[in-house]
N, C-alpha and C positions, 0 to 999 in steps of 0.2 A: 534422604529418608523417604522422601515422596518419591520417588522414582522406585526405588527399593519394593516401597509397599504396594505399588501399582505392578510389578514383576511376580513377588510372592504370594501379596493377599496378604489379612491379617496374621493368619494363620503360621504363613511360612516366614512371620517377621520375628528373629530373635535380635540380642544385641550382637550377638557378635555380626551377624551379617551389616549391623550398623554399624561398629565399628570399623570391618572390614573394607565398607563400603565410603565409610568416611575416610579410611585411611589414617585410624589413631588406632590406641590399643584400647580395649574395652575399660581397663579403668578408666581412661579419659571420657568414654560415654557417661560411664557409674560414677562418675565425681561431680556433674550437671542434674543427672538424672538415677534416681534409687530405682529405677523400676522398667519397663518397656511398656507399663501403664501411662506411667508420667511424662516418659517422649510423647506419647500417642496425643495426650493433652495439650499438652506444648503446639503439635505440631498442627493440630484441630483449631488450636488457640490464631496459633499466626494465620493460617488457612482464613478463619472466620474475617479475622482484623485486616488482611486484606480486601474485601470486599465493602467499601464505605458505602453510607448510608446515599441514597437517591435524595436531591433536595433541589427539584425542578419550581419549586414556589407554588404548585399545586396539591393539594393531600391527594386528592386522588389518585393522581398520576406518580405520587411518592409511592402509594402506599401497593400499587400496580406492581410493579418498578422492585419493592422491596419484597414480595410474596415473590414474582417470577426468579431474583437471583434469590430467594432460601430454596426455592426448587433445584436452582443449579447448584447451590452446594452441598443439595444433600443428594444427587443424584452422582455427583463428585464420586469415582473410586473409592478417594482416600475416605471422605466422609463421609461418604454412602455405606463403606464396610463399617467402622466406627461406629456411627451414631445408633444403630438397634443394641449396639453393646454398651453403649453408655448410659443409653436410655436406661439398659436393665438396672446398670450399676446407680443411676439417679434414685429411681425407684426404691432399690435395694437399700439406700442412706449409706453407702459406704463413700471410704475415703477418695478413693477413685471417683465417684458418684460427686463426690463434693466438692473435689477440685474439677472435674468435668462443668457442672453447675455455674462453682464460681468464675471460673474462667471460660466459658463457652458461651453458657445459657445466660447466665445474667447479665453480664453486659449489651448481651444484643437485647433482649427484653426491656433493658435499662432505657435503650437509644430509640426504641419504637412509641415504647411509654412518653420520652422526650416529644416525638415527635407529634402524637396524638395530644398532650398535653399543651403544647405550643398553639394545636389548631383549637382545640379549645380556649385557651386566651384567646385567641382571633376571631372569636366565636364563630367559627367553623362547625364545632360540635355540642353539642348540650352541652349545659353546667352539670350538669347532674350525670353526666357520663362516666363510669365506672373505669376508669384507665388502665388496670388490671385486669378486667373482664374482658374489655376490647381487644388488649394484647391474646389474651390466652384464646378470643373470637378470633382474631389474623391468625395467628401461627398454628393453632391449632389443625385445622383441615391440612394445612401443608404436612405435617407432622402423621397425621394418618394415612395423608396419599403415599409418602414416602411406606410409609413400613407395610403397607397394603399395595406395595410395587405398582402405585399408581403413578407417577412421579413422570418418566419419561416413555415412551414419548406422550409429550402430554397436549391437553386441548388448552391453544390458548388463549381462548376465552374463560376460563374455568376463575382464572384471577381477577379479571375488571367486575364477573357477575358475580365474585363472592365479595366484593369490596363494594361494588355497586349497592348491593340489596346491604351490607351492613353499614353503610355510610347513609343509606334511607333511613334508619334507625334512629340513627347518630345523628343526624343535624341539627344544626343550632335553629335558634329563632323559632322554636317553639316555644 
């Protein structure tokens, strides 16, 4: 399927070419998957859960670490075409949008939160640090460079000095 869609684009991706491609009959794709919406997720899904979380025992150098690979996987072919389409569909509240959501966005958002929440136990970061807020401060810029075709080739300084100056914020021991 990733090869496939790295040949076609999204655009030239039906099932049967999946099918074909896989070398079963399309019912057997349409008995996994109702849709070529629902591959597309699936496939965004495993993509994303391949990339584990950084956890060098430093926050900063995590969190460096986890902002430089969301840049590579969303400058990724596969999910670099995808993700302004899902975005729409996030936005939009649809069904697509919501299994996109569930299985894309909110896990990883889950495990950032984890990890920001832990440094805070360690008091690494304020009590009072809004862990929500922080996530949607990290991921955010990445999320706009991407779709503002700022993504590659990129400066890479752009990650330590946006974590740098929001971890100034964020420190404990105030």
């Amino acid at each position: 399927m990733i090869s496939l869609l790295h040949e076609v684009g999204l655009s030239g991706l039906t099932m049967d070419a999946v099918a074909s491609r896989a070398g079963v009959s399309k019912a057997s794709i349409y008995r996994r998957w109702a849709s070529k919406d629902e591959l597309l997720v699936d496939v965004i899904a495993n993509l994303a859960s391949e990339n584990p979380v950084p956890d060098t025992g430093h926050l900063r150098d995590d969190l460096i670490e986890l902002l430089h690979r969301m840049e590579a996987f969303l400058s990724d072919i596969e999910a670099g075409q995808i993700f302004p389409r899902m975005a729409g569909e996030v936005h939009a509240a649809s069904e697509l949008g919501r299994r996109y959501a569930e299985q894309v966005i909110l896990p990883r958002r889950a495990v950032l939160a984890g990890m920001l929440s832990a440094a805070r136990a360690r008091g690494e970061l304020r009590d009072d640090l809004d862990i929500d807020v922080a996530v949607d401060m990290l991921t955010g810029p990445v999320i706009l460079r991407m779709l503002l075709g700022r993504l590659a080739p990129s400066n890479a300084e752009w990650a330590p000095t946006l974590v740098d100056g929001l971890l100034q914020g964020w420190a404990g021991g105030r």
